[in-house]
C-alpha positions in Angstrom: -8.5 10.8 24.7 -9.7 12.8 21.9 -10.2 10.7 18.6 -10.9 11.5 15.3 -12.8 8.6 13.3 -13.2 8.3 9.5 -17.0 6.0 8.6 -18.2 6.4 11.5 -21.7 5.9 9.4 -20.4 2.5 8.1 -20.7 -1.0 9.4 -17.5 -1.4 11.4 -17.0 2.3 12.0 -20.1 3.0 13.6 -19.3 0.0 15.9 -15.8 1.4 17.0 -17.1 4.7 17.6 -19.8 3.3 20.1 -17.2 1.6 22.1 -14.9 4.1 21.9 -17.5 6.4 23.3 -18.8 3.3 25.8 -14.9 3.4 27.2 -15.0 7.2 28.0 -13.2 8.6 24.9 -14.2 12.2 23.0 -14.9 10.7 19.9 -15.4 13.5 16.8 -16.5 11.8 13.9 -16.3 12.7 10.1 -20.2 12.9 8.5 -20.4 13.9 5.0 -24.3 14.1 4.6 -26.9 14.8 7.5 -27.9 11.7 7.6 -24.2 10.5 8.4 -24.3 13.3 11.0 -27.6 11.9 12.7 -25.7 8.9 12.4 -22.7 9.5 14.7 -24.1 11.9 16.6 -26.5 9.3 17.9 -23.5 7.5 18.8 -22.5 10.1 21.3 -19.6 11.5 18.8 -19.7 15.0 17.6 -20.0 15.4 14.0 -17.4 17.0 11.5 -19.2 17.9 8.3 -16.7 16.4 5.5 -15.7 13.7 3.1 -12.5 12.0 2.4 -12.2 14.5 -0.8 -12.3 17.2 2.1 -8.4 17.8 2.7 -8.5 20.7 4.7 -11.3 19.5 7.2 -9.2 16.4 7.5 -6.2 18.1 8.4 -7.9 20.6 10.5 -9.9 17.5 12.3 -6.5 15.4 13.0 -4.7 18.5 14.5 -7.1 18.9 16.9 -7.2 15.1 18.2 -5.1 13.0 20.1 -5.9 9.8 17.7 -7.0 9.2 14.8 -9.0 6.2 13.2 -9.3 5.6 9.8 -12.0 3.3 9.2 -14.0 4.9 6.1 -13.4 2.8 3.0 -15.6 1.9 -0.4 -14.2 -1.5 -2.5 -16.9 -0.2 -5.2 -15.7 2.6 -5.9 -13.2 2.3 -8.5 -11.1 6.0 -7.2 -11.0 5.0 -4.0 -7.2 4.3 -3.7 -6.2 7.8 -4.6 -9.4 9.4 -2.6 -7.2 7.3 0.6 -4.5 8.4 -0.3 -4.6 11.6 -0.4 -6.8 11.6 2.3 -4.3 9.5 4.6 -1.6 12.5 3.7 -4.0 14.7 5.0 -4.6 13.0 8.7 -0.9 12.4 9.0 0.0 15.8 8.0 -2.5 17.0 10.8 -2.1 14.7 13.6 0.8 16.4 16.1 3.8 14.4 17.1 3.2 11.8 19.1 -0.4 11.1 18.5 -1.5 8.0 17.0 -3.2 6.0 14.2 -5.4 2.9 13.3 -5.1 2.1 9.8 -8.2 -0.3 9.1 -7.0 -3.0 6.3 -7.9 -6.8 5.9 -6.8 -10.2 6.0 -7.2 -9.8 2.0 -4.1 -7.7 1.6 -2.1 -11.6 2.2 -1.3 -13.4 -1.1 -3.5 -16.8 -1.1 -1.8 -19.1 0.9 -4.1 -22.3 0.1 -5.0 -22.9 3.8 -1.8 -22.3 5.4 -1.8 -19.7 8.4 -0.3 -16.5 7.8 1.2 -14.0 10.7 1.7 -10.0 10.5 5.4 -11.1 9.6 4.6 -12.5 6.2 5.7 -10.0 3.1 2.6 -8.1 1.4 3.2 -6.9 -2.0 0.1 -4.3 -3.8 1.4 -6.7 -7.0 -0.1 -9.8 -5.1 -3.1 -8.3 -3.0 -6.9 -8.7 -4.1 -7.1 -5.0 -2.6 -3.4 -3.5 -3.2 -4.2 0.3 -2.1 -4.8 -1.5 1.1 -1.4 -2.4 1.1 0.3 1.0 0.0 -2.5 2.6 2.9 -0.7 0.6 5.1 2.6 1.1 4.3 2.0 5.5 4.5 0.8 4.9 7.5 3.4 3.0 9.2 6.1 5.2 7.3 5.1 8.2 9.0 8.0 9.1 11.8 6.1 11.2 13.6 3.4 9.1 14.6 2.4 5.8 15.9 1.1 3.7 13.3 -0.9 0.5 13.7 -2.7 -1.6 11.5 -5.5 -3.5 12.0 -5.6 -6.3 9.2 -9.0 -8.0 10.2 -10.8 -10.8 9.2 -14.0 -11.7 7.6 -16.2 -9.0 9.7 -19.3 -10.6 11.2 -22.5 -9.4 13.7 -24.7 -7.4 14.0 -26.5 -8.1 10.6 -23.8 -6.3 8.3 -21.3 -7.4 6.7 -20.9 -6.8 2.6 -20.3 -10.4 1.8 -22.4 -11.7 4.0 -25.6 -10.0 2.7 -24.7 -10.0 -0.4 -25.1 -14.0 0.3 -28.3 -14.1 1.9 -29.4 -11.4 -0.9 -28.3 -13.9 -3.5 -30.4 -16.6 -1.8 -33.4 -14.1 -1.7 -33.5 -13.3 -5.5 -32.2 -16.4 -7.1 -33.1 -18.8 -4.4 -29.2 -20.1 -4.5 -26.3 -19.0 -2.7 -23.3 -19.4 -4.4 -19.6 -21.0 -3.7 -16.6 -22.4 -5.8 -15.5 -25.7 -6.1 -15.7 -27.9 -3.2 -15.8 -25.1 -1.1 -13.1 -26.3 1.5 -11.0 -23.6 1.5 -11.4 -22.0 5.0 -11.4 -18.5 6.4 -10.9 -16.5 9.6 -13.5 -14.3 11.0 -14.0 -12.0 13.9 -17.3 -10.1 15.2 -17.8 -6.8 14.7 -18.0 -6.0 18.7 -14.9 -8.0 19.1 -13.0 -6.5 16.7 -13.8 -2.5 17.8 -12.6 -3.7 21.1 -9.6 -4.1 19.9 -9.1 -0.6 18.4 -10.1 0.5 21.9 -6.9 -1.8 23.6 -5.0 -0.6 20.8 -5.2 3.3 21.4 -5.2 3.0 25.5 -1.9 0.8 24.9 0.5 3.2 24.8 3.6 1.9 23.5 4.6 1.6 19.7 2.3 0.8 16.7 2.5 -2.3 15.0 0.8 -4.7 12.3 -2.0 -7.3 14.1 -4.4 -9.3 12.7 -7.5 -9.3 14.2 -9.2 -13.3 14.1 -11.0 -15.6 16.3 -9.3 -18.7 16.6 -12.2 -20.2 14.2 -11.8 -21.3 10.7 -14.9 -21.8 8.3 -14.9 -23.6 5.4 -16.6 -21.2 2.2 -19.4 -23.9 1.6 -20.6 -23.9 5.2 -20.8 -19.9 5.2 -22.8 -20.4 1.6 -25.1 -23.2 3.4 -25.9 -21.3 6.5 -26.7 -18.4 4.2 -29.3 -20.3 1.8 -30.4 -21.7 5.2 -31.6 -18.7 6.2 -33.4 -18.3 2.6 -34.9 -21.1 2.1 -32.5 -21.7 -0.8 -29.8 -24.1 -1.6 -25.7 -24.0 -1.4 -24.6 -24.3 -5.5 -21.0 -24.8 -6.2 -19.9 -23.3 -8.8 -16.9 -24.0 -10.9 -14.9 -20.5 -11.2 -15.3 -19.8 -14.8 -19.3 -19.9 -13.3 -18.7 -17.9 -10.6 -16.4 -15.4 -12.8 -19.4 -15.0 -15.1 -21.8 -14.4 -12.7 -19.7 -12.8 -9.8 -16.7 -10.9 -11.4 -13.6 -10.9 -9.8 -15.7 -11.8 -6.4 -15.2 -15.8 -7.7 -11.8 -15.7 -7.6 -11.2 -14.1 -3.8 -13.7 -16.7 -2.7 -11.6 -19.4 -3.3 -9.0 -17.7 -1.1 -7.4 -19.2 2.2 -5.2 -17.8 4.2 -6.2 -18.4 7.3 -4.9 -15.5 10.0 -2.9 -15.8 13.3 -4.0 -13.3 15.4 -1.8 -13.9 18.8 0.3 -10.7 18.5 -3.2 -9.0 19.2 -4.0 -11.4 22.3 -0.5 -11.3 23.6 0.4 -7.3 22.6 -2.9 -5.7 23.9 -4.4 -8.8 25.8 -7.1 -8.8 23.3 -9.4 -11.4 23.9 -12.4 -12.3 21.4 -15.5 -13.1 23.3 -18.9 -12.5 20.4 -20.4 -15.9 18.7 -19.4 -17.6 16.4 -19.3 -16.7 12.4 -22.0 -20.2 12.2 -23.6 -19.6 15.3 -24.3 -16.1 14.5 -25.6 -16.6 10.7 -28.0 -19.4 11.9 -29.7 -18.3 15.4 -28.1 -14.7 16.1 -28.7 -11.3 13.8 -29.0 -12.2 10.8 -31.9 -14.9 11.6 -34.4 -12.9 11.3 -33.2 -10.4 8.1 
């Protein structure tokens, strides 16, 4: 199959496009800089200079692929819900009948359901979302007849070393010699390793039938203040709870999402596409996997 992936540079991206490329697919890849294009084309993808500002190469791109994958995001930049969506009108426009699409969002577009799980059935609302133009990304996507939609609403993203929250963690233990958390730190999270998680977009695009929403978890939870302990571990610093007016001061609106639990049920992605998640654990992998040594 011939797929077209958006951040192919990025963390998760770069890790779908090697297994797509590992399970025999043509994978072109979007590069906006030469170093993006050295990137991906060390991969095994062929490179398509452009951006996400780059409409035209988009639509071009999309009409000449069977798939595509939209994995390319930035949560800093403050324009980046009307760079996706015009960008996501451009893909769809461009992809023939027929072909389809994997919309990367997150576990975060769920409102905070203080530890309860949550399935792909429970109502999302942008009014309610920490990241709303992930919910409105979603919703173009699936609204587009000619097409089959799926999205991908994963988890906390582990392995491999990356992970934005993660490092920003250990960072925080490397400067200030304390990694922070709010409260008691109870409230638990899903997770799901990067490898894990690209093999799913691989069973999703060799599946064949309809898209649909899954979320993409391990069956583990982990409780905010064992993630913040295992991180200072690694630092030699210490775990410091926070209250959230603390955390507010010194994190932004970061505080608030980390008090978040809404745990995510992920069997529509076992049972659907017999997905079946196989990498170390979020713990396991903080303490003795990659990020021991960073």
């Amino acid at each position: 199959m011939r797929v077209l992936i958006t951040g192919a540079s990025g963390y998760v991206g770069g890790v779908v496009a090697e297994h797509l490329v590992r399970a025999g697919h043509e994978v072109v890849a979007l590069a906006r800089s030469d170093r993006a294009r050295e990137r991906v084309e060390a991969l095994g993808a062929k490179a398509v200079t452009g951006s996400l500002r780059d409409l035209d190469v988009l639509r071009g791109a999309a009409a000449a692929a069977e798939a595509v994958v939209h994995t390319a995001v930035d949560y800093t930049d403050p324009e980046m819900g009307d760079i996706e969506r015009a960008a996501l009108a451009a893909l769809l426009d461009g992809l023939n009948e027929g072909g389809r699409f994997v919309y990367t969002s997150t576990g975060l577009v769920y409102p905070d359901r203080q530890g309860a799980t949550v399935d792909e059935d429970h109502p999302v609302a942008p009014e309610t979302s920490p990241q709303p133009y992930k919910v409105l990304g979603e919703r173009q996507v699936l609204g587009a007849g000619h097409v089959a939609g799926t999205v991908i609403r994963a988890a906390l993203v582990y392995g491999r070393g990356g992970s934005g929250l993660l490092q920003g963690l250990i960072g925080a233990g490397k400067q200030n010699g304390m990694v922070p958390y709010i409260g008691d730190g109870a409230n638990e999270w899903s997770s799901v390793h990067v490898d894990d998680l690209a093999a799913l977009y691989v069973a999703v695009l060799e599946h064949g039938g309809p898209g649909a929403v899954v979320n993409a978890a391990s069956a583990e939870r982990t409780p905010m203040r064992r993630i913040a302990e295992a991180a200072a571990a690694l630092t030699g610093a210490q775990a410091v709870s926070l209250t959230l007016e603390q955390g507010t001061a010194a994190m932004g609106p970061l505080a608030a999402t980390l008090t978040r639990s809404s745990p995510l049920d992920a069997s529509r992605a076992r049972r659907v596409y017999g997905w079946s998640p196989a990498g170390p654990g979020l713990i396991e992998e903080l303490t003795t996997g990659s990020y021991a040594g960073s």
